[in-house]
N, C-alpha and C positions, 0 to 999 in steps of 0.2 A: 535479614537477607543472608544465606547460602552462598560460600563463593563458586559452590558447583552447582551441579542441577539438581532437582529434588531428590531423594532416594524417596525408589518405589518398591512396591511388596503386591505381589501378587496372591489373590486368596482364591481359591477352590473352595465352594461351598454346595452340601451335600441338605435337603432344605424337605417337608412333605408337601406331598402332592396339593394340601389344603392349605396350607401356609403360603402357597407360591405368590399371592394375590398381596399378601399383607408384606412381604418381603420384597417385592417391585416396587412398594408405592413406598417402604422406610427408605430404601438405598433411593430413588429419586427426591423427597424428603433430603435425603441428606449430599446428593449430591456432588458425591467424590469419586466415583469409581467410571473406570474407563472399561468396559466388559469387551470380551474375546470372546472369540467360538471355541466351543469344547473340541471342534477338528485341530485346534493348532495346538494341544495338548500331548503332555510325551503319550505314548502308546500305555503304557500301563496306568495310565488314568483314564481310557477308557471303558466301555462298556457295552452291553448291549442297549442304547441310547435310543430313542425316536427325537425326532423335529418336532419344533412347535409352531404348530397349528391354528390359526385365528379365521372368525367369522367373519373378520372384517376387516381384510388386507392393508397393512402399513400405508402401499402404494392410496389406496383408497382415501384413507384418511389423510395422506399429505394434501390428492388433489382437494380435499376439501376445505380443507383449514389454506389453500394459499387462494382458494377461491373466496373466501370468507375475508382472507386479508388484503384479496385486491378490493373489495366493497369498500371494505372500514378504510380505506387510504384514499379510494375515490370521495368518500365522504367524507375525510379529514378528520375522521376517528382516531384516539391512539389506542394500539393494542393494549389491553388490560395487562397488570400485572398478577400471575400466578400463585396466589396467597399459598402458603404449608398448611391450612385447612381445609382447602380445597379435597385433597384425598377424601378426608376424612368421610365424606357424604358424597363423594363423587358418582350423579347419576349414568344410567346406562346410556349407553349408544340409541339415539333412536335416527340412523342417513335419514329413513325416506321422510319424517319430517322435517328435518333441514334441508333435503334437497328441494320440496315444496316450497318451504320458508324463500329457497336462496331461486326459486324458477320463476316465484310470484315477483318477487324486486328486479330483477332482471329483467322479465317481461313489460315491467310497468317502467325500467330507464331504457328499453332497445329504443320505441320509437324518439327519445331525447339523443340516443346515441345514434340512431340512423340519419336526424337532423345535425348533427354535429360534423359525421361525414362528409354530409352532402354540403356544409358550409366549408368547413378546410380545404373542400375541392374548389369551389366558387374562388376561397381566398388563394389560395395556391396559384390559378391561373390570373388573377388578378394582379398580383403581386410581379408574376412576371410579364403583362402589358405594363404594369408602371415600370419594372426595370427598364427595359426594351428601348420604352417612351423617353427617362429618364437619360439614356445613354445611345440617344439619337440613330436606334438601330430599327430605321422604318421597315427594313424589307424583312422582319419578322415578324412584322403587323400586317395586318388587313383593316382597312380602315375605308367604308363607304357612306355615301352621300345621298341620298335619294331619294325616292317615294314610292308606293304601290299602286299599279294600277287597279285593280280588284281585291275582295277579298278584307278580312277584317286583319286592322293592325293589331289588335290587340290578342289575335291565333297567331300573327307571326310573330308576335314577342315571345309569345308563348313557349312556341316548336326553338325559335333561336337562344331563348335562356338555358332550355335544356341542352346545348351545346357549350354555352359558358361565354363569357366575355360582357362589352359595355353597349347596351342597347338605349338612344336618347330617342321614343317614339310620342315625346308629349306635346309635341310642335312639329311642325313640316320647314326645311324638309329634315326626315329622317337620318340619325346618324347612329351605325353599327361600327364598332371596334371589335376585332377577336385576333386571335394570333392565326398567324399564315398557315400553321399546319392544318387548320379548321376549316380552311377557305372553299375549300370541295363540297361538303358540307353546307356551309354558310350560302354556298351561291343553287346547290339543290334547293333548297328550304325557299330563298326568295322568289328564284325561279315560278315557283308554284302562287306565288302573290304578287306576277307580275312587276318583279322591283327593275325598276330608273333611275339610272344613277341621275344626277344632278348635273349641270352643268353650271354654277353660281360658284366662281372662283373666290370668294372671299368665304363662303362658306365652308368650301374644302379648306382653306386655310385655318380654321379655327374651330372646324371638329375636332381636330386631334387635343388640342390643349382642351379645348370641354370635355372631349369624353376620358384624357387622364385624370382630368380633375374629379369628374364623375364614379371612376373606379376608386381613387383614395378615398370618395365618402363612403363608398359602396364596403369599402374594405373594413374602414371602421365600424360602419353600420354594423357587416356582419361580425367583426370581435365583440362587440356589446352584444351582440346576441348569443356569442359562445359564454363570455362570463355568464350572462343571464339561465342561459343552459344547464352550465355547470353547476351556478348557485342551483338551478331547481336541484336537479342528482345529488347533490350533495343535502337539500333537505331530504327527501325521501328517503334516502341511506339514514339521517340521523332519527328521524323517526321510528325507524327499527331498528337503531344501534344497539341498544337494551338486550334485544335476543341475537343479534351476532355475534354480539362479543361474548354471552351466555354460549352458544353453539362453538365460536371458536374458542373457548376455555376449556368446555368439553373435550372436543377435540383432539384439541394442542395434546393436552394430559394423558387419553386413552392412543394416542400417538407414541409418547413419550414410552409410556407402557407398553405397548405391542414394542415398541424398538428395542425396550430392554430383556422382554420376553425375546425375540427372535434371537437371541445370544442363547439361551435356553434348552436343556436335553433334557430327554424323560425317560423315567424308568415308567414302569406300571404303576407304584404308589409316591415314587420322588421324584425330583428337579434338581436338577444340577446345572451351576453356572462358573463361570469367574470372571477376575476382571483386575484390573491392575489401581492402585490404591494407593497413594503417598504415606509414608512411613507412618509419620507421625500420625495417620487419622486410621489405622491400623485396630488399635485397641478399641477406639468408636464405632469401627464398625462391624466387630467381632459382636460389640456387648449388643449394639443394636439387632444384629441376627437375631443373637440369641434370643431378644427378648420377643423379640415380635413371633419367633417361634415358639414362646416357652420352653428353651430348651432344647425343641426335637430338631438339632442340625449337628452336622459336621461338620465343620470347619478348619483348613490347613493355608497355611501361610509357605509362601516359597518366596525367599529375597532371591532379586532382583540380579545379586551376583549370581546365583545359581542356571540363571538361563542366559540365552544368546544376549551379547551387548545391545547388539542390530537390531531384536525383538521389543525391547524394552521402552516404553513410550517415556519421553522427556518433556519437563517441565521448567522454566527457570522461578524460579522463587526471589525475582525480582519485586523489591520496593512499587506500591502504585506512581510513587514518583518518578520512574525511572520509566516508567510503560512507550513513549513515542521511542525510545531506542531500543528497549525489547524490541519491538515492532521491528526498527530497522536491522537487528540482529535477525527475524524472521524472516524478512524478505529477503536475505541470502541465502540463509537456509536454519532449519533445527539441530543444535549442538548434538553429536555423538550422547549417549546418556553416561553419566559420573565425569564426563567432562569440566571444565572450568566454567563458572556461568559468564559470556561474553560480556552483557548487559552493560555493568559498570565501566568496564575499561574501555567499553564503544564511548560510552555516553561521556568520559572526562577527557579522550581523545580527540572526539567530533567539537568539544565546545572549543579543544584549545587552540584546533587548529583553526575552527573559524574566526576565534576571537582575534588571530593573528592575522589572519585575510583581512577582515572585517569589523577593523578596532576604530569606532568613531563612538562615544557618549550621546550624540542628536540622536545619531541615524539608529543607532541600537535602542535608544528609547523608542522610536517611532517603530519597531520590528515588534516591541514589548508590547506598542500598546495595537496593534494590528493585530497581535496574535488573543491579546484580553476580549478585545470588541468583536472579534470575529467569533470565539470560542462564549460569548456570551449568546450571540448573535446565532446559533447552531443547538446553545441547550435550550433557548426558549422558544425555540422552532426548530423540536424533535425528526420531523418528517423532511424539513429542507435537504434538498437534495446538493451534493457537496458541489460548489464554484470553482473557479480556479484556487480561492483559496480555501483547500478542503480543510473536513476537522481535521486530520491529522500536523496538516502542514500548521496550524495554527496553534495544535497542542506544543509543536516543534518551537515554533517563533517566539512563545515565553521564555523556552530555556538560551535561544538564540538570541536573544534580543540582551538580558543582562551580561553575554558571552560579549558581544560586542560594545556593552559600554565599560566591561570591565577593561576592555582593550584601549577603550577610550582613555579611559583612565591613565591609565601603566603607559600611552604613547604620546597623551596632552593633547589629542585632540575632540573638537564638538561639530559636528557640520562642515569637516575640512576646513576650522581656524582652530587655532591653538590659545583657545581661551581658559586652557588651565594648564597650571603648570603640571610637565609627565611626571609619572611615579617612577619612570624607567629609561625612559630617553625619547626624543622629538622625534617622531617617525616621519613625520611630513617634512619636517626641516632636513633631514640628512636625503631625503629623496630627492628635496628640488636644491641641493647642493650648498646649502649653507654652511657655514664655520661650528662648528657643534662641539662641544667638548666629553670627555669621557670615553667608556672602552667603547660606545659605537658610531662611529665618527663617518660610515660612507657606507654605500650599498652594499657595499662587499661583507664587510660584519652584518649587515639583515642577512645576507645569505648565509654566511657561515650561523647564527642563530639559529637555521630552519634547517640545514644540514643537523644540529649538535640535536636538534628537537625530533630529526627524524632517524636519529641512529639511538635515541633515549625508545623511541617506538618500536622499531625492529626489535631493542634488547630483550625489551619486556614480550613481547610478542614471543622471542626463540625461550626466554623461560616458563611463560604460560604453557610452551609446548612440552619441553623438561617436564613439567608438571603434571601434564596429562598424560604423556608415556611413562611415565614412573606408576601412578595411578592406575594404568590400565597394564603393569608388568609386561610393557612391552622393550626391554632393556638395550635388544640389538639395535632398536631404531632409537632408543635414547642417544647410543652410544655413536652412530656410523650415519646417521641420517644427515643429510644438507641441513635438515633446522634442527639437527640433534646437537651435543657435546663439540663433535670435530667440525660444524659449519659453525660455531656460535664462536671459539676460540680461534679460525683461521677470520673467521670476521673481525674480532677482536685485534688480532694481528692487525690486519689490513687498516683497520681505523689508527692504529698506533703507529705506523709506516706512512700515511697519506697523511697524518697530525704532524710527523716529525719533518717531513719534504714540505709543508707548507709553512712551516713554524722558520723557517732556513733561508724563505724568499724565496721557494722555487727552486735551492741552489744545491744544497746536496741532501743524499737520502740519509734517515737515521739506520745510527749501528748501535746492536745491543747482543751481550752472548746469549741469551734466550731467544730472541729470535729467530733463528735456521734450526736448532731445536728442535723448537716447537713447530715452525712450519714440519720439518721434518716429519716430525712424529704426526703429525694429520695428513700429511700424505701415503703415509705407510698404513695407516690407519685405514684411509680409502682404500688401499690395493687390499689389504688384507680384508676389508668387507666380503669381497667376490666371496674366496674360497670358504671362507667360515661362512656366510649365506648358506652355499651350497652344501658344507656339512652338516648343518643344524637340517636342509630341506632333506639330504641322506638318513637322518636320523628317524625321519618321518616317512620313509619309506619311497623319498622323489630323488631317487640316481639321478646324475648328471653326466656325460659324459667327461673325460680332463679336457678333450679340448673343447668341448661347448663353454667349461669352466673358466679356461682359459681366456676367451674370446670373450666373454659376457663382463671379466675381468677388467682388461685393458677397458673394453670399451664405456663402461659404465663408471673406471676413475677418470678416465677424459671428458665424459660426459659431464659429472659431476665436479670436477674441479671446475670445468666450463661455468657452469650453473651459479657455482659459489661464490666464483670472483667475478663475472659478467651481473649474474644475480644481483646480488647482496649492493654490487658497487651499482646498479639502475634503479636498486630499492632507495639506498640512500638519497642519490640526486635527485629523484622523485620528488622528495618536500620540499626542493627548491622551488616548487610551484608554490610552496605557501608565502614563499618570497616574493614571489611576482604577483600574486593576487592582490598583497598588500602594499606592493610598490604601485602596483596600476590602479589602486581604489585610490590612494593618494596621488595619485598623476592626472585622475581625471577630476578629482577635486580642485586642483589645484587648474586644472585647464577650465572648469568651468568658472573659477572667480578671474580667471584672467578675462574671460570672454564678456564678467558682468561688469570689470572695470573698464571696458569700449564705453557704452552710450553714455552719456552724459543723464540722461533722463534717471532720474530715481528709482520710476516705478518699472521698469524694461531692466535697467539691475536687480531690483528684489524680484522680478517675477522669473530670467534667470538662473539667480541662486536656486530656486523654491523648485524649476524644473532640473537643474541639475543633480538635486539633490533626492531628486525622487529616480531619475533614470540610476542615479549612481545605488538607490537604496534595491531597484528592483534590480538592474541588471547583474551588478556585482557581488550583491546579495546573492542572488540565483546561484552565481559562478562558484562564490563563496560554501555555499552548503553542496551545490554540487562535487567539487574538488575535494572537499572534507570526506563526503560520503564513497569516493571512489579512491584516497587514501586507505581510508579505514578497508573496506572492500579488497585492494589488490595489494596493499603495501602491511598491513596487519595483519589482517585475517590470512591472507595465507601464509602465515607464519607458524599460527599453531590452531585454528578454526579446521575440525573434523566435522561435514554438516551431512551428518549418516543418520540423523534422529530421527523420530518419530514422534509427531507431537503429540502430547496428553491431552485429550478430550475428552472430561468426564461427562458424562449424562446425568441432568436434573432439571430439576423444575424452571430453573434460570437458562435454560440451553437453549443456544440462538436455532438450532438446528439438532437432529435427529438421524441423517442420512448416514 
């Protein structure tokens, strides 16, 4: 693992017109390059270039191949895997018999999917007479009694099922349920078959509980006939699985290939491409041009420092064990490229702080084994669609789960009792006020704890930023920035001024000769930012006027001192929330065994313990990764996270996607 993001190399390749075929199918084969258009190329790489051209449009072959894989998913197919021999004999295109293929299967599930319709609507309205019925809301029913004078009963069941609702016509007298909006309807229809209502009060009395009851079998009935449904479509799709998945491999690949062609320019006998490449797979992929060309190519390599930072597609060369906090390093955004890779320092930030919220040995087993059974539960039912607890959050619960029993651990506690002795000190004991011995003796040291843990996070946050402006020879903003040089040592200061007034009782401020100093000198440091700004942007040909100078001056050291010391000091007290999460995961443990030493009964005690220990694993759990996750987000990351990137998406045979 890389502490920064991969270095990348981009290559220009000059290729003939007859080779172009065997040289799309080795780079997807090898599957490392992320291609560009030749338009984004400096000006003297081009040429007089044409577009390329296809018989049978990318768009074309997307709609087919996700038509092919909404089949195989209704029939509970799994997508094949894309063998590297596959090129090798890869037959031609032929749509119009796969569109045949896929109009004959389709044809032969519409009428299964027309009856499936026509049942979810049946259930749909049924469902909501039973709510209705359920929650005593008569005046959104219609509900009659009666008989017909003329006419056959069994054309009037007829005409009223096609309106929907509970029709009982197998005994007299007759009893119709439908919802009130239908009732216009419902009374045209009978009208025409002479209906009379009833006058037998015992009978309007106990239509309605017969005919809800009648709609809950009705309802069941029809779910057995959707499973029944389903199973049939689901055989007839596996009956021809065999040539779908044949069609969508095809497919997929001559997919694949037109998407790496349309990056693609032509001369009259050559092809020119490029595409952006990781360092290291550099030499592999020169040798493989060449070979598959025998030779007849051109090939130019351009690092990565040589073009725009901003251009540049990033990758973090993250461990596969570290992949659910890549992830969450994604979902804020993609690292600047030659930046720091965040990965790590997310992933050993995120656990410490929840193992701090969320230090219990029970409850973090039970997180451990939630996240195993679930992530079991997910690989061998590929197609399951994610629950509340998705894959990911479940890849998360493994690393979370020994975070909290390692907290367990280091605090002595199992299930909110302290059935082992702490490695570090009683954290439940000093919360509910007991005589504790050692340096942490009262709430007050938990909080100074998560203050020292959260000013140990900022530091390393303002030198990963050091790091990356040194890297990217950005020197001004090393030096003069809020998280540069002058914000990290007026930080410094202020940590060593707020240590020494606390350290005193409250009572007086510390005094040092270094101190006014150095604050001095980072003040002067700010003012003189302005002016030197403005000479270096003069140097570059962007006059200022003195007094815009001026004025941009004052107001951006006020600004910015503002920032530093208001900042820095709302950054720091921030972590105290990791004080409080872990004070109030212990408060509510501790409230629910008071609440199961009430009843006298044993089994109203265990069943208690058992439910407070599950509200306290989801609830606070929940709080626990939420707060961690919005730490790391607004109290790290904007320290030294630049998320200007551009993520790396090579094209190959393995590639989720193509677009």
């Amino acid at each position: 693992m890389s502490m920064f993001t991969r270095k990348m190399r981009m290559l220009t390749a000059v290729v003939m017109e007859s080779d172009k075929d065997s040289v799309v199918k080795a780079l997807l084969e090898k599957g490392v390059m992320e291609f560009v258009h030749i338009g984004s190329l400096p000006a003297d790489k081009m040429a007089k270039l044409s577009e390329h051209s296809s018989s049978v449009p990318k768009a074309v072959l997307t709609d087919m191949r996700v038509r092919v894989e909404t089949l195989l998913k209704e029939g509970g197919v799994q997508l094949p895997e894309i063998g590297d021999n596959v090129l090798e004999n890869l037959p031609p295109l032929d749509m119009e018999t796969y569109r045949r293929t896929l109009d004959r299967l389709s044809l032969a599930l519409q009428s299964i999917r027309d009856r499936q319709k026509v049942i979810n609507q049946d259930i749909n309205a049924l469902e909501e007479i039973i709510r209705y019925g359920a929650e005593k809301k008569d005046d959104y029913l219609d509900l009659r009694v009666g008989v017909t004078t003329h006419g056959s009963s069994s054309d009037l069941l007829q005409r009223l099922e096609q309106i929907g609702g509970v029709f009982l016509f197998a005994s007299k007298p007759f009893i119709s349920l439908t919802l009130r909006r239908d009732s216009s309807r419902v009374t045209e229809v009978m009208d025409k078959f002479g209906w009379t209502e009833s006058t037998d009060s015992e009978a309007q009395k106990s239509a309605l509980s017969e005919a809800i009851g009648e709609a809950k079998a009705k309802t069941e009935s029809f779910r057995l006939e959707l499973e029944k449904l389903s199973e049939d479509a689901r055989d007839r799709i596996r009956k021809v699985a065999q040539d779908l998945t044949a069609i969508w491999t095809n497919v997929r690949v001559h997919e694949l290939c037109e998407h790496v062609e349309s990056y693609f320019s032509y001369t009259r006998n050559t092809t020119l491409f490029s595409g952006w490449v990781p360092s290291e797979f550099s030499d592999d992929v020169s040798a493989l041009v060449s070979r598959v060309t025998s030779g007849r190519c051109i090939i130019e390599w351009t690092d990565a420092d040589e073009m725009p930072r901003e251009e540049v597609p990033v990758e973090m060369s993250s461990p596969k064990i570290l992949r659910p906090f890549e992830r969450m390093v994604n979902n804020y955004s993609t690292p600047e490229y030659g930046s720091i890779n965040p990965t790590p320092f997310t992933a050993v930030a995120y656990l410490c702080m929840f193992a701090l919220m969320f230090a219990d040995l029970g409850q973090g087993f039970i997180l451990l084994l939630a996240g195993l059974i679930g992530t079991w539960i997910y690989k061998k039912n590929p197609e399951k669609k994610d629950g509340i607890i998705s894959r990911y959050l479940c890849s998360l619960l493994i690393y979370l789960g020994p975070a909290s029993m390692i907290g367990g651990l280091l605090f002595g506690s199992c299930f909110g009792f302290e059935l082992i002795p702490p490695l570090w000190f009683p954290f439940d004991a000093v919360v509910e006020g007991e005589a504790v011995t050692g340096l942490v003796q009262d709430i007050y040291d938990i909080l100074g704890i998560t203050i020292k843990f959260g000013i140990v996070i900022i530091y390393l946050g303002l030198v990963l930023n050091w790091i990356n402006l040194f890297r990217k020879k950005r020197f001004f903003e090393l030096v003069f920035d809020k998280n540069g040089l002058v914000g990290g040592v007026m930080f410094s200061l202020g940590i060593w001024f707020a240590w020494g007034f606390v350290a005193s009782g409250y009572k007086t401020f510390p005094s040092a000769p270094f101190f006014m100093p150095c604050l001095a000198l980072c003040l002067v440091l700010l003012v003189v930012k302005g002016p030197l700004g403005a000479a270096i942007k003069a140097r570059h040909g962007e006059k200022e006027s003195i007094g815009s100078i001026v004025i941009d001056t004052v107001m951006d050291f006020l600004v910015e001192v503002l920032e530093i010391f208001s900042g820095f000091l709302s950054n720091t007290l921030s972590f105290m929330r990791v004080a409080g999460l872990g004070i109030a995961h212990a408060s509510l443990m501790a409230a629910f065994y008071d609440m199961a030493a009430m009843p006298g009964n044993i089994v109203a005690q265990i069943l208690i313990m058992i439910l407070g220990n599950v509200l306290v694993i989801v609830l606070e759990g929940l709080s626990a990764g939420i707060q961690s996750l919005r730490l790391n987000y607004y109290e790290f990351f904007t320290k030294y996270f630049t998320g200007h990137g551009i993520a790396f998406e090579p094209v190959g045979l393995k590639s989720k996607s193509a677009d």
